[in-house]
N, C-alpha and C positions, 0 to 999 in steps of 0.2 A: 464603454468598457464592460459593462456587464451582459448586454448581447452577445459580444467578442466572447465570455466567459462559457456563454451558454454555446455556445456553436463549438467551443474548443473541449467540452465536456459532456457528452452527451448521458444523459438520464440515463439509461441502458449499461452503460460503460458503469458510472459511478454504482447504479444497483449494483451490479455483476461483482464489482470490487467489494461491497461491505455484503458478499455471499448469497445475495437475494438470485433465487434459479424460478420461472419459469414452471410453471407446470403444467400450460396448455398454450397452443397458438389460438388465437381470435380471429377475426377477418379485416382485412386491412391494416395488416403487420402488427397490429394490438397483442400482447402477452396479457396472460393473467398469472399470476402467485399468491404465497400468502404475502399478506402484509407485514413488513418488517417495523411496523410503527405499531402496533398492538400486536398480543395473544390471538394470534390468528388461527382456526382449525380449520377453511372452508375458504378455499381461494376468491377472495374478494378486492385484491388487487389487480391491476387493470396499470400496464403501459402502453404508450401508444408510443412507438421507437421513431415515428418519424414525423409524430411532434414534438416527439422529448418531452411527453408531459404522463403525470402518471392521476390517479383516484382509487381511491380504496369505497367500496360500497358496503364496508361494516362498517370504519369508523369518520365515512366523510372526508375524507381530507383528502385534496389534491393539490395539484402546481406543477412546478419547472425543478429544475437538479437544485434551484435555490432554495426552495421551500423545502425538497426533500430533505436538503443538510439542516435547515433549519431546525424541522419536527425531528430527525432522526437522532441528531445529535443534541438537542433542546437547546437551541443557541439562540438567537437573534439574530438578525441580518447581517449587521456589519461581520459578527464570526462567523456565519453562515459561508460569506465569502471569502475570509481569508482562510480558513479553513478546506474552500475549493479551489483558491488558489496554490494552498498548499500541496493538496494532493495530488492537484495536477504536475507541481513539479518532482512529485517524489518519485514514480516510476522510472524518471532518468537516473535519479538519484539510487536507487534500488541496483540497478541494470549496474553502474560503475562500482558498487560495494561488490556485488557479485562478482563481478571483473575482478575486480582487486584481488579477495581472497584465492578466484581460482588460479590467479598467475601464481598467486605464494605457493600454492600446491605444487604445481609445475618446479617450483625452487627449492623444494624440500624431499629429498628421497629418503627421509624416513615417513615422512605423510604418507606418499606413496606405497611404501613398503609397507604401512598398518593397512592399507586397503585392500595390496595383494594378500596380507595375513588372514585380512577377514570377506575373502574368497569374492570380491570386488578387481577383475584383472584386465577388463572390456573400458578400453578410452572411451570409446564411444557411448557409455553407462555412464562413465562419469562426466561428461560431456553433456549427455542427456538428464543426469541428474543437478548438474551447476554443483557438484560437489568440491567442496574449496578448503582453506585450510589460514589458521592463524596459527603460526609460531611464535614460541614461546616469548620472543622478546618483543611480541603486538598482541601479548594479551593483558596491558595494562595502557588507562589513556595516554600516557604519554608517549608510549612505543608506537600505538596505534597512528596517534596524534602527527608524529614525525614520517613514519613513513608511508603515511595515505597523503601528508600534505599537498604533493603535485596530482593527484587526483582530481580535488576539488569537493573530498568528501569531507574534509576539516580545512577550518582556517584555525590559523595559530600567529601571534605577533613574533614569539621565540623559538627556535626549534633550532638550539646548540645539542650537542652530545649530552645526554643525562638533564638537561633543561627544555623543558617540552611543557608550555600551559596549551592545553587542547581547546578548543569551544569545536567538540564533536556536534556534527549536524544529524538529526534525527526527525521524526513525524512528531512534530507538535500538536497533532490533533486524537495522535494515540488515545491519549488517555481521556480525552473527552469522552470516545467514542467506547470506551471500555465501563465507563458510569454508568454511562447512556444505556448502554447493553446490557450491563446490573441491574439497574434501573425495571427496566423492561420484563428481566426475567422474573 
């Protein structure tokens, strides 16, 4: 299972997502950056994308995408992994929120109409932008809650008319990773 993990997430991928960029190619598909686990000024991170394994030569530390959520987010193992287990499924998850909202736009001509206002008239702009829209009666959890239900982006047990208890689904590793980041700065 944890093989399975590492092949389904590659080190590259998961840096690229918590914003780490590359500042030099190396040889042998090797990147170097700064390090996103210390105050780095002098690129001494070092990935190697097609072993998926990364080393920092200012503050020693390497491994697999496991160890990087480990130090990155300062977890331990077992949250290390659930934590990439999570992330892994959130991009699907992301992708149908974004669905969501932009078909509401499509249903709402006055959304539309505040974009022609503010010189926004190119589908193809908004299209390009994933620009999307909550109306009024999905901007509290319960509205929300009822009508993303066939989505897959909320479970809910109730969801009569005005009786809606939500259990909204979000990144539970948000705020790890926001410590973490505190932390660091």
């Amino acid at each position: 299972a944890i093989a399975k993990l590492k092949q389904q997430i590659p080190l590259l991928d998961y840096l690229q997502a918590h914003d780490w960029q590359p500042i030099r190619q190396l040889s042998r598909g090797r990147l170097m950056g700064l390090c996103p686990l210390h105050a780095d000024h002098k690129p001494s991170f070092v990935v190697d994308s097609h072993k998926s394994l990364f080393y920092c030569y200012g503050c020693g530390r390497g491994g697999d995408v496991i160890r990087f959520a480990e130090l990155y987010h300062q977890v331990k193992f077992p949250r290390a992994l659930w934590l990439l287990h999570q992330w892994r499924g959130l991009p699907p998850l992301l992708h149908e929120a974004a669905g969501f909202y932009r078909m509401q736009l499509h249903r709402h001509s006055e959304a539309v109409a505040y974009l022609y206002q503010r010189g926004i008239h190119s589908p193809d702009l908004v299209e390009h932008m994933q620009i999307g829209y909550a109306p009024v009666e999905l901007r509290n959890p319960g509205g929300i809650a009822c009508a993303a239900k066939g989505t897959g982006l909320v479970r809910s047990k109730t969801c009569r008319a005005g009786e809606c208890k939500p259990e909204l689904r979000s990144d539970p590793g948000r705020d790890a990773r926001r410590r973490a980041h505190a932390r660091r700065s």
